[in-house]
C-alpha positions, 0 to 999 in steps of 0.5 A: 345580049338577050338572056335565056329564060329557061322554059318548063319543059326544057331539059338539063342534061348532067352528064358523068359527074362521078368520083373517077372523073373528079380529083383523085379519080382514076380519069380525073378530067382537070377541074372537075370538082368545080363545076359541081356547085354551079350544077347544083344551082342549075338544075334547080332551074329546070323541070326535067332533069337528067343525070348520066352515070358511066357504068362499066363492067371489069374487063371492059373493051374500052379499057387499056389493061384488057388489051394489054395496051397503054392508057390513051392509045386508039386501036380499031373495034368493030364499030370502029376507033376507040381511045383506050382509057384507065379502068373506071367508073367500074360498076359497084365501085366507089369511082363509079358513084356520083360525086358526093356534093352532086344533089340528085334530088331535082333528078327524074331519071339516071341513064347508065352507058357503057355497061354493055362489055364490048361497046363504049358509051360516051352519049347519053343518047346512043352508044358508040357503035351507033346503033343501041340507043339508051332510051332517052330520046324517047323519054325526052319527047314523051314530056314534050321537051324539045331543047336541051341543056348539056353540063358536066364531064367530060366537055370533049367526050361524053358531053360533046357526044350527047350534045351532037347525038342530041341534035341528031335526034332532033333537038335544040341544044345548047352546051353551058359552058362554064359548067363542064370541063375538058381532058383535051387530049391531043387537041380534042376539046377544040375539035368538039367544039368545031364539031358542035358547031358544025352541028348547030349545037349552042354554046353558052356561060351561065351568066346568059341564063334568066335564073328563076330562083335564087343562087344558093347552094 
């Protein structure tokens, strides 16, 4: 197999590596801990680096206690579906920071999504009514970038998200695999991955990339 060597102007996109996602957190995706030292390593491949941050104001529409409802049920808001999650990664909380092992030094920009109260965000590219964009794409395409690589939590949310919305703004994009993980509820991750491949996003495992420097944490 023929690896991928990672260009200068290619793009990785770490994706909502926060303490609510991870172990003991209030959405913790199964695993999520462990992806953290393989990121590490990759983002020290890249020249442009990109993290995202859920950052979500209390009383948000996307939680279940401000509908009275239980976590993980769908209702229908103006956009359209939206699965009810547990209040997190709330704005100024501790759960909303980045893991504390996460090196943000190789990271040029953070995108916040999902700070608007009545508007969910899983994409780093735009939010989930489809229409506010964050700003990425054009910062993307000012430094020339035309493929991106997608890491991080959770696979079949806000990974699977920006990964599609990449592709529809235009670029290559390729998801590694073994450095994200999945909630998988009820059946999502293999959905998000049919759909991803649908949309002409690629799939890898870290040990398809050429790495330039040295794996060292």
């Amino acid at each position: 197999m023929t690896m991928i060597e990672i260009a200068p102007a290619d793009a990785l996109i770490v994706v909502d590596i926060q303490n609510d996602f991870c172990a003991g957190g209030a959405l913790a995706v199964p695993g999520g801990d462990a992806v953290v030292p393989l990121v590490n390593r990759l983002a020290r491949q890249f020249g442009v680096v990109v993290l995202t941050q859920d950052w979500h104001t209390p009383g948000h529409a996307s939680f279940a206690s401000t509908h009275g409802r239980a976590p993980f049920q769908t209702i229908e808001l103006a956009y359209g579906p939206q699965v009810l999650w547990p209040d997190h990664c709330v704005v100024g909380t501790s759960g909303a920071a980045f893991h504390p092992d996460l090196d943000v030094t190789d990271a040029q920009m953070i995108v916040r999504k999902g700070f608007h109260p009545a508007v969910d965000s899983y994409s780093a590219f735009v939010e989930a009514d489809h229409v506010t964009k964050t700003g990425l794409a054009g910062y993307l395409a000012e430094r020339a970038v035309e493929r991106i690589f997608v890491v991080g939590l959770a696979t079949d949310f806000c990974v699977g998200w920006t990964a599609l919305d990449g592709r529809a703004a235009g670029f290559d994009v390729t998801v590694i695999e073994d450095a994200c993980r999945g909630i998988d509820l009820d059946g999502s991750l293999d959905r998000a991955w049919r759909d991803m491949a649908a949309a002409g996003v690629l799939r890898c495992c870290s040990q398809d990339i050429a790495f330039s420097a040295p794996l060292q944490d």
